[in-house]
C-alpha positions in Angstrom: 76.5 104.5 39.1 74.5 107.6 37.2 71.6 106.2 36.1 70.2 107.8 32.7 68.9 111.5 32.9 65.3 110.3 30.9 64.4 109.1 34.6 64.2 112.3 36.0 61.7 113.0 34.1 58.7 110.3 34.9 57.8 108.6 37.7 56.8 105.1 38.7 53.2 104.2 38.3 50.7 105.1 41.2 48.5 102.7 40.0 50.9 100.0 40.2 52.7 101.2 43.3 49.1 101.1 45.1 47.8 97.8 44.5 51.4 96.0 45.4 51.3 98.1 48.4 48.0 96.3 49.2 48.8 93.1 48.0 51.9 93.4 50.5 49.6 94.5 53.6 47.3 91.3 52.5 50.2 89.2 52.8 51.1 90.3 56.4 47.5 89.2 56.8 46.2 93.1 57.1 42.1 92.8 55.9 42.4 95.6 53.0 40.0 96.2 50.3 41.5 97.2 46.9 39.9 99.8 44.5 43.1 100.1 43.4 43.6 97.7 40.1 42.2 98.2 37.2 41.3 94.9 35.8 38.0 92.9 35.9 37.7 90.1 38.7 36.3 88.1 36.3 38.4 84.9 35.0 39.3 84.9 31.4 36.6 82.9 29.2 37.7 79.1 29.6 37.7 78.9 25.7 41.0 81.0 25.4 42.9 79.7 27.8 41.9 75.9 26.1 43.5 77.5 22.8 46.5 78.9 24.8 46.9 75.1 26.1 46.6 73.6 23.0 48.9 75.7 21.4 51.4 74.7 23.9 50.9 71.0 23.6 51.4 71.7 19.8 54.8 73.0 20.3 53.5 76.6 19.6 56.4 78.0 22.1 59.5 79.5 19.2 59.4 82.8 18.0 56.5 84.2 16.2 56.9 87.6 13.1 57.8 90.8 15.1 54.4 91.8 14.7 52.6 88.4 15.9 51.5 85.6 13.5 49.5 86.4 10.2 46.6 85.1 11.0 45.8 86.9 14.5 46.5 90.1 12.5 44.3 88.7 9.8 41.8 88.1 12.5 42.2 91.3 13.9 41.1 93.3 10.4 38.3 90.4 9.7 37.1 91.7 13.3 37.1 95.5 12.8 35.5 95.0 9.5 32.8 92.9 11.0 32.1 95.4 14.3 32.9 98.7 12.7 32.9 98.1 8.9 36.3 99.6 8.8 39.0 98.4 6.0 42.2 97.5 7.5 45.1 95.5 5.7 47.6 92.9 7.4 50.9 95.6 7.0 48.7 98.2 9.4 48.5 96.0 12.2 50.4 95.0 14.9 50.5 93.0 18.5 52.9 93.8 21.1 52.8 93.2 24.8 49.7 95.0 26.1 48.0 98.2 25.2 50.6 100.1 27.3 53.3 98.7 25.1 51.8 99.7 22.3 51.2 103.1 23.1 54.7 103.4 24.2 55.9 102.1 20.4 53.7 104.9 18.9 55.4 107.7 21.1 58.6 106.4 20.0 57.7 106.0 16.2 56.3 109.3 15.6 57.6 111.9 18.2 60.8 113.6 17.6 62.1 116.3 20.1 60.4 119.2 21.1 57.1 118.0 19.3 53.9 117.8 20.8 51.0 115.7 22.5 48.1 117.0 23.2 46.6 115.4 26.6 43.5 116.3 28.1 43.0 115.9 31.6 42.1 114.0 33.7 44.7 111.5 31.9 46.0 107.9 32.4 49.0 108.2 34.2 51.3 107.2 31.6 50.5 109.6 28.4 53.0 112.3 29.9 55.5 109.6 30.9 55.8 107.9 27.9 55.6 111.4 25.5 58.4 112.4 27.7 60.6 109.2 27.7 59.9 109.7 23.5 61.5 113.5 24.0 58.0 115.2 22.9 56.3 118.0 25.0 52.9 116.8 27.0 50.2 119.4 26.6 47.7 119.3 28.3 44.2 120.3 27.7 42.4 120.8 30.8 38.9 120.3 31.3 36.2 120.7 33.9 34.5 118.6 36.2 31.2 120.7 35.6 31.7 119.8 31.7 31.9 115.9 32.6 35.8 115.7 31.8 35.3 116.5 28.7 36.8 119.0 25.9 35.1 120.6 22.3 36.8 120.9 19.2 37.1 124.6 20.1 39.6 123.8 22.8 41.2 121.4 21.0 41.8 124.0 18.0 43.2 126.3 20.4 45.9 124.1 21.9 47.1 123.1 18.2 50.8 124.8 17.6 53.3 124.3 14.9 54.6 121.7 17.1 51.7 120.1 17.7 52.0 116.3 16.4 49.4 114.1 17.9 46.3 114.0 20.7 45.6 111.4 23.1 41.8 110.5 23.3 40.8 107.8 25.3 37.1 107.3 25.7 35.7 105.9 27.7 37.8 107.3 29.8 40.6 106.2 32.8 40.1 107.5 35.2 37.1 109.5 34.7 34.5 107.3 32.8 33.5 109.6 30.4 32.6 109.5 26.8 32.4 111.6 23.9 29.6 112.0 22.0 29.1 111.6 18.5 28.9 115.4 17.4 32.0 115.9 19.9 34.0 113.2 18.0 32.7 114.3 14.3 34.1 117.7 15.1 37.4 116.5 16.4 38.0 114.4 13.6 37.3 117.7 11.7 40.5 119.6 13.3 42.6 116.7 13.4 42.2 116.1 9.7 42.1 120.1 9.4 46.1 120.7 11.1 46.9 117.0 10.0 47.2 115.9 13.8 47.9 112.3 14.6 44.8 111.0 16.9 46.3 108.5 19.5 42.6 107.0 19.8 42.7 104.3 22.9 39.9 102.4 22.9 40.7 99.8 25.7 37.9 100.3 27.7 35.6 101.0 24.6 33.3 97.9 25.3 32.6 98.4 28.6 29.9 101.4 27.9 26.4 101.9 30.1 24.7 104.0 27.3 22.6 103.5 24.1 24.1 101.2 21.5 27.6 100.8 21.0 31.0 102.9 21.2 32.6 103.0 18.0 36.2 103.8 16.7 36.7 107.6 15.7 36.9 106.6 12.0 33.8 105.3 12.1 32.6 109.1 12.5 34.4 110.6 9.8 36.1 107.9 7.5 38.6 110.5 5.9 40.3 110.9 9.7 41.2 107.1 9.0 45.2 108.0 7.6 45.4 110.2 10.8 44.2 107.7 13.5 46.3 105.3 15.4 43.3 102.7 16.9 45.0 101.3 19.8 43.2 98.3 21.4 43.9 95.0 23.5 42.1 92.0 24.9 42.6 92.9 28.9 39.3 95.1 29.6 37.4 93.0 27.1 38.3 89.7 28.1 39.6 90.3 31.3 43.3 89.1 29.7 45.4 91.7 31.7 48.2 89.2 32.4 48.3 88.0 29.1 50.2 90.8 27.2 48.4 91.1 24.2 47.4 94.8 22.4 47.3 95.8 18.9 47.6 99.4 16.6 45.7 99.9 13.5 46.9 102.4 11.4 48.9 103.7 8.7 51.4 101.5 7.2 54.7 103.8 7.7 53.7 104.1 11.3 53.1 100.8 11.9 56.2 99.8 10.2 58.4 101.5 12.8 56.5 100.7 15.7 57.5 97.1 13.8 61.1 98.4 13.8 61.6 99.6 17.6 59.9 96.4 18.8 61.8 94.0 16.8 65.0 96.0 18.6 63.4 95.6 21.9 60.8 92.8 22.6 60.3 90.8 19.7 57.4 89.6 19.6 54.1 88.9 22.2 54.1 85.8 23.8 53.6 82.7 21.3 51.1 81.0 22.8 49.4 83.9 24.4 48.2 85.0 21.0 46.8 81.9 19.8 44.7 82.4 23.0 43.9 86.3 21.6 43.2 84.4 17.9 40.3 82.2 19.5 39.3 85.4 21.5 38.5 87.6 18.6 37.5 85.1 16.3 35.0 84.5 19.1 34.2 88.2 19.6 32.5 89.4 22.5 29.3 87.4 23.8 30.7 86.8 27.2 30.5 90.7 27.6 27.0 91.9 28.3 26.5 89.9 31.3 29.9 91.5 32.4 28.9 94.9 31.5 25.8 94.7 33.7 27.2 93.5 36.7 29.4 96.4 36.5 26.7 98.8 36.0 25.3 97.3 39.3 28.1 97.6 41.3 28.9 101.8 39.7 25.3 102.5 40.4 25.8 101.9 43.9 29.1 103.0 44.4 28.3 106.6 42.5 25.2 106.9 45.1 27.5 105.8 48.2 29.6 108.1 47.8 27.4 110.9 46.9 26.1 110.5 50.5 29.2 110.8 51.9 30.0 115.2 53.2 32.2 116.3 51.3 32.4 114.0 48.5 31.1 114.3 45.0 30.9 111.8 41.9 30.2 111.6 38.8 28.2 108.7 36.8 30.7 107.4 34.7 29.1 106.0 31.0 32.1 103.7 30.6 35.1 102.0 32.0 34.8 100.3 35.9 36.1 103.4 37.5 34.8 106.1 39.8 36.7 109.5 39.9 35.1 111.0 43.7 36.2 115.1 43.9 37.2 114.8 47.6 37.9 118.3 48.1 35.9 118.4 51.0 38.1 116.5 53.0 40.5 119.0 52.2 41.8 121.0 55.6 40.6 118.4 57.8 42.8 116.4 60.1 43.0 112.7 61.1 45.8 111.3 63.4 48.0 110.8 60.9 47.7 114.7 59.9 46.0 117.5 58.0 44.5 116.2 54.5 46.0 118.3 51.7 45.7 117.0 48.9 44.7 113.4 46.8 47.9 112.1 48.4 46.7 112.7 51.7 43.6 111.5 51.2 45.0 108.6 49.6 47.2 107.9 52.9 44.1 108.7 55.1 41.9 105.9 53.8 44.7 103.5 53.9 45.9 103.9 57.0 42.6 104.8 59.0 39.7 102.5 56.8 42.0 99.8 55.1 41.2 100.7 51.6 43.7 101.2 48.9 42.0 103.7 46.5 44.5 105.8 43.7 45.4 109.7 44.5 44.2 111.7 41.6 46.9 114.1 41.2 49.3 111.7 39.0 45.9 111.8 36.4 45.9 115.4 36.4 43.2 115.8 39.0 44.4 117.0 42.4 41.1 117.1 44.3 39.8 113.7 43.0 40.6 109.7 43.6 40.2 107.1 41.7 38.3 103.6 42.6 37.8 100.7 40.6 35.0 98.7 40.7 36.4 95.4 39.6 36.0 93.6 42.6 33.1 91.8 44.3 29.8 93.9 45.5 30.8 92.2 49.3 34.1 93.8 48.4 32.4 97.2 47.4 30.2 97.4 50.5 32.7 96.8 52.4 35.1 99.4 51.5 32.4 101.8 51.1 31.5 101.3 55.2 34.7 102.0 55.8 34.6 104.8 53.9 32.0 106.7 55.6 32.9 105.6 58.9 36.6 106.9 58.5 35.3 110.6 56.9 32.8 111.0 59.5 36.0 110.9 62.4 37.6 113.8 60.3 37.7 117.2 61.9 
């Protein structure tokens, strides 16, 4: 049987692909060590899953409103009012399964075909994917390792076409760790609200920030960009509630109303009891965080000064996220006995097969010379992997 021509055009997660692949070599007993996943090791606060229990032993298990029950959503605006002081009403809200899910419901509310998304680089893996699978045109604005991964207004401003429908910020950053500033984001908001572009703002990762203060969302910077933003957020960075399924869109009614439409035709709604366990989350907010936050900042600052050390390998401090995004170009020529590295891929291959560690090529985020590690996993886990590291580059030649 043909399967559909739309999957010729994307490809399966690397991410994904990686960490079963080391999940499968742990099974047959193989010692590997994962940077692969992107998910804290942390357990989800035992308060949640209590209100996810008890909403089973009520009976909480039928079907819940399309966009998840009214007072989540409720929950949801009482909590951006309360941490950004941003007005949102119950009609422009809306759960689904996961931030992925709902960044694949916006692509296929708003895009029509031939439109297009503007997506700097490096990107998450699925931006292009899903823009494609929605029949829009990915367009990506590169930037520079030199310039911290970041772009200016300027560069957006010259990308924007006609065509152009929407941008895809996500800051902090996967799988680069960086963040915009605040003059950066004031003068986006400017040319997005200029051209009337649609900002895709993800802000999964937004808690999870080394610097001054706090991240905000882009509204916060300019309110009148507010009609124009799409805030896309979830609970599985925050609250380390990956397997749970549960992300939300703020945003403009009409929007929000087909993303309604398209999931009511496809998965109904997010799990039942799963978002009573996301209700007693945010009404909860975020004091479990800090001491999260620092323990990664322990384990980035040694990892970014590990690999520093090791020839040919360069890296970045990330402000955000629990990523590192190494340029290994220096590797680049050298051979190992399973051949010559070439590329990400290579390199990729190289460190699994010769040091046991399952890292993520950086090609499929738009970076060819670069890899991506998490640091969601123990600092014995780190340490670990980062010996094998430098033992394994110092037998290339």
């Amino acid at each position: 049987m043909k399967l559909a021509d739309r999957l010729s055009l994307i490809k399966p997660s690397p991410t994904l692909a990686i960490t079963a692949k080391a999940k499968a070599m742990k099974a047959e007993g193989i010692d590997v060590v994962g940077f692969g996943a992107g998910e804290p090791d942390f357990d989800t606060p035992e308060y949640i899953k209590q209100a996810a229990v008890d909403a089973l032993a009520k009976g909480k298990t039928k079907y819940t409103d399309t966009p998840g029950i009214p007072e989540l959503r409720d929950a949801l605006t009482a909590f951006y009012k309360k941490t950004e002081g941003l007005e949102y009403k119950r009609s422009e809200t809306i759960f689904s399964n996961g931030g992925k899910h709902s960044l694949y419901n916006i692509f296929m509310a708003i895009l029509s075909p031939g439109d297009e998304v503007i997506i700097p680089t490096p990107y998450w893996v699925s931006y292009p994917d899903m823009t494609l699978l929605a029949d829009g045109k990915p367009v990506f604005l590169k930037t520079e390792e030199k310039n911290g991964f970041l772009f200016t207004a300027g560069d957006l401003e010259r990308l924007v076409t006609s065509r152009t429908k929407a941008i895809v910020i996500n800051s902090p950053s996967n799988p680069s760790g960086a963040v915009y500033d605040e003059a950066t984001l004031k003068a986006i908001c400017s040319v997005a609200i200029k051209h009337k572009i649609t900002v895709i703002w993800d802000e999964i990762y937004k808690d999870v920030y080394y610097g001054e203060g706090k991240l905000r969302s882009l509204p916060y910077y300019n309110p009148d960009v507010k009609p124009y933003t799409l805030i896309v957020g979830g609970l599985s960075k925050s609250y380390s509630m990956t397997g749970w399924r549960i992300g939300w869109t703020l945003g403009d009614a009409a929007i929000i109303e087909g993303m309604n439409i398209i999931q009511g035709q496809s998965t109904s709604n997010p799990v039942s009891f799963a978002q009573y366990g996301a209700l007693a989350a945010l009404n909860a907010g975020l004091t479990h965080l800090p001491a999260w936050v620092e323990e990664f900042r322990k384990r980035r600052d040694y990892l970014v000064k590990e690999l520093n050390a090791i020839p040919g390998t360069r890296c970045l401090n990330p402000m955000g996220a629990f990523y590192v995004f190494p340029n290994v170009s220096g590797w680049f020529g050298k051979s190992w006995r399973g051949g010559v590295i070439k590329d990400s891929y290579d390199a990729t291959a190289f460190l699994l097969e010769t040091a046991r560690v399952a890292v993520v090529p950086g090609d499929p985020f738009g970076a060819p010379e670069n890899i991506r590690l998490s640091y969601a996993l123990s600092m014995g886990e780190i340490e670990k992997g980062v010996d094998r590291i430098r033992k394994a580059v110092a037998e290339l030649r």
